[in-house]
C-alpha positions in Angstrom: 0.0 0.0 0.0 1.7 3.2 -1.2 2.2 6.2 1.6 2.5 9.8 1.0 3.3 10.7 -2.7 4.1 7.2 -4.0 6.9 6.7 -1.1 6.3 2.7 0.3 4.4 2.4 3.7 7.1 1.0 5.2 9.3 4.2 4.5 7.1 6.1 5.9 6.5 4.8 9.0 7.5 1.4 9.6 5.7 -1.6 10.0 7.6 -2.8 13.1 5.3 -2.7 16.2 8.3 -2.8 18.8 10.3 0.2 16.9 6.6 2.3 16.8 6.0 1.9 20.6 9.3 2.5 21.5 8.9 5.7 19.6 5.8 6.7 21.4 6.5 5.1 24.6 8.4 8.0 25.7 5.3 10.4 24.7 2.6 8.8 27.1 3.6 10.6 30.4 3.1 13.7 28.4 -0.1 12.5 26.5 -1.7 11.4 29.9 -0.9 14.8 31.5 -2.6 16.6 28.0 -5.9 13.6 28.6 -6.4 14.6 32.3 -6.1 18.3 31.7 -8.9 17.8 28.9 -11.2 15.2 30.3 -10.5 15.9 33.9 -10.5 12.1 35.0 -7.8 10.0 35.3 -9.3 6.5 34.0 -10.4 7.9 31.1 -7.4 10.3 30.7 -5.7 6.7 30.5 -8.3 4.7 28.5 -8.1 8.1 26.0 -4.5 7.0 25.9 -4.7 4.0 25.0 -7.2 4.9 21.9 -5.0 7.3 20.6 -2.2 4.5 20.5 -4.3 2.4 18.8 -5.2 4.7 16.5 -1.8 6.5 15.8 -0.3 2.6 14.9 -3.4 2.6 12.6 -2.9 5.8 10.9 0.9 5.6 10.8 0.6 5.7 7.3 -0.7 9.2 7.2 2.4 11.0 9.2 4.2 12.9 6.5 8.0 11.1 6.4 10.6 13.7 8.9 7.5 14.7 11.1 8.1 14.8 14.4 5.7 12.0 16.5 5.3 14.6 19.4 2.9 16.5 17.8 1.4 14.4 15.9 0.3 12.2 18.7 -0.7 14.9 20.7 -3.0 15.9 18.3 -4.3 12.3 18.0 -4.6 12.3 22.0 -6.8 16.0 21.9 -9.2 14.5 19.2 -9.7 11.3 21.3 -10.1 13.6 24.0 -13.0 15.2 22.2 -14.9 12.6 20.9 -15.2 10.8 24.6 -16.4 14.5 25.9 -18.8 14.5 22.8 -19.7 10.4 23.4 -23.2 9.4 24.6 -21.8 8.2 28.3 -20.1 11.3 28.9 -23.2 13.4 28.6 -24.9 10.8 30.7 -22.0 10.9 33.5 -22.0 14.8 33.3 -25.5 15.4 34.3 -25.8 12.6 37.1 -27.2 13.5 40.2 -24.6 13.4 42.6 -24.0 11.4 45.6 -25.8 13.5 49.4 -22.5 12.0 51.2 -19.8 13.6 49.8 -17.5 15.2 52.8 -16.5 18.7 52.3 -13.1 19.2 50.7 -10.0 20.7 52.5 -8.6 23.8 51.4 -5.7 22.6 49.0 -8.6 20.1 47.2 -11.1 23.1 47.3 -8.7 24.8 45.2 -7.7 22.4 42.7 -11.6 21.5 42.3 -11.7 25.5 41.6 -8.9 25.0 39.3 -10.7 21.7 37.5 -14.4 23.4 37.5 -12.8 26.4 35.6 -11.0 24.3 33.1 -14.2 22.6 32.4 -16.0 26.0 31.7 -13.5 26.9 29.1 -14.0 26.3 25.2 -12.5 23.0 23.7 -9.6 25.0 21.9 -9.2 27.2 24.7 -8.8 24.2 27.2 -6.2 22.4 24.6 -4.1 25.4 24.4 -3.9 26.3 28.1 -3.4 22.4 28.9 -0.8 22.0 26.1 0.8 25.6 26.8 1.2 25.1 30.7 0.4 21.2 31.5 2.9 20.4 28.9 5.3 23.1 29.0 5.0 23.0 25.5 6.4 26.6 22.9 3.6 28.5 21.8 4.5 26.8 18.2 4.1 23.4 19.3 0.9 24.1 20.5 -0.2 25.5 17.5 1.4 22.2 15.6 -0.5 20.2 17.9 -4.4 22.6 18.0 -4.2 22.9 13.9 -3.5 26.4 13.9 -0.9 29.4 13.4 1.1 30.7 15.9 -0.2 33.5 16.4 -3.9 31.7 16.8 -2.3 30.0 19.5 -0.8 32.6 21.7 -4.4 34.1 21.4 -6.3 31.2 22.5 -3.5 30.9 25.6 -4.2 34.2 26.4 -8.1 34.3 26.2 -7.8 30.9 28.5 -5.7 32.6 30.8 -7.9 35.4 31.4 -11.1 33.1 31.1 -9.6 31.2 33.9 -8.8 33.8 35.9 -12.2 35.2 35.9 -13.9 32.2 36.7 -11.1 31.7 39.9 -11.1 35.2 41.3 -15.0 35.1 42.7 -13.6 32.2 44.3 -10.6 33.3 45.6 -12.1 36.8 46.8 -14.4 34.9 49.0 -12.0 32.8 50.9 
């Protein structure tokens, strides 16, 4: 099966299982931190992992030869990431009722549960960028690599999630 612009599939990105996931091995620390920061649940921050794996040894074929797998896979990993938000269960889970016995949280879990409630209020792209951006550690170009868009879409995203963030944190904070 030819790859990109009649170059074999092998060429382009190898039909070896071991030497693929020892490629992306490395990536999954950083993939998982990307999952959590979108989904805001660890399971399925993992079990998005795992997808995007799957899929990125399916779709090797489509990386252009020289491309870096960083991005690439972390762009994988955000898409998962929004088809389980969009997913039938996740609607379902999202508007359960929740448990009358929850204990109240201390002060440092009160403020990552800020922290996590005002992720979730930001838009999808906005959420990506300030999770790759700051999660990752990742340059502002690498971000845009990974969210499909220029640079300088990036660093505006980043800096309407910053101040989105902030604005949903400082009622909090001022009432403390």
């Amino acid at each position: 099966m030819p790859g990109h612009q009649g170059i074999p599939r092998a060429e382009v990105a190898g039909d070896d299982p071991d030497s693929f996931a020892a490629e992306l091995t490395p990536l999954f620390p950083a993939a998982t931190r990307l999952a959590a920061g979108m989904l805001l649940d660890a399971a399925a921050a993992e079990d998005a992992v795992q997808e995007a794996a799957f899929r990125a040894w399916r779709r090797r074929a489509n990386r252009w030869p020289g491309t870096d797998l960083g991005p690439w896979f972390l762009a994988i990993v955000a898409n998962q990431c929004r088809e389980v938000r969009r997913g039938r269960w996740a609607t379902i889970l999202r508007f359960a009722e929740p448990p009358d016995d929850i204990p109240a949280p201390s002060a440092d879990a009160a403020g990552a549960i800020d922290v996590r409630e005002g992720l979730r209020r930001l838009r999808r792209d906005e959420r990506l960028a300030l999770v790759l951006r700051y999660y990752l550690d990742l340059p502002v170009a690498e971000v845009a690599a990974i969210a499909g868009c220029s640079v300088e879409a990036a660093k505006s995203r980043v800096r309407r999630a910053e101040a989105s963030l902030k604005s949903v944190l400082s009622p909090a904070e001022e009432s403390r």
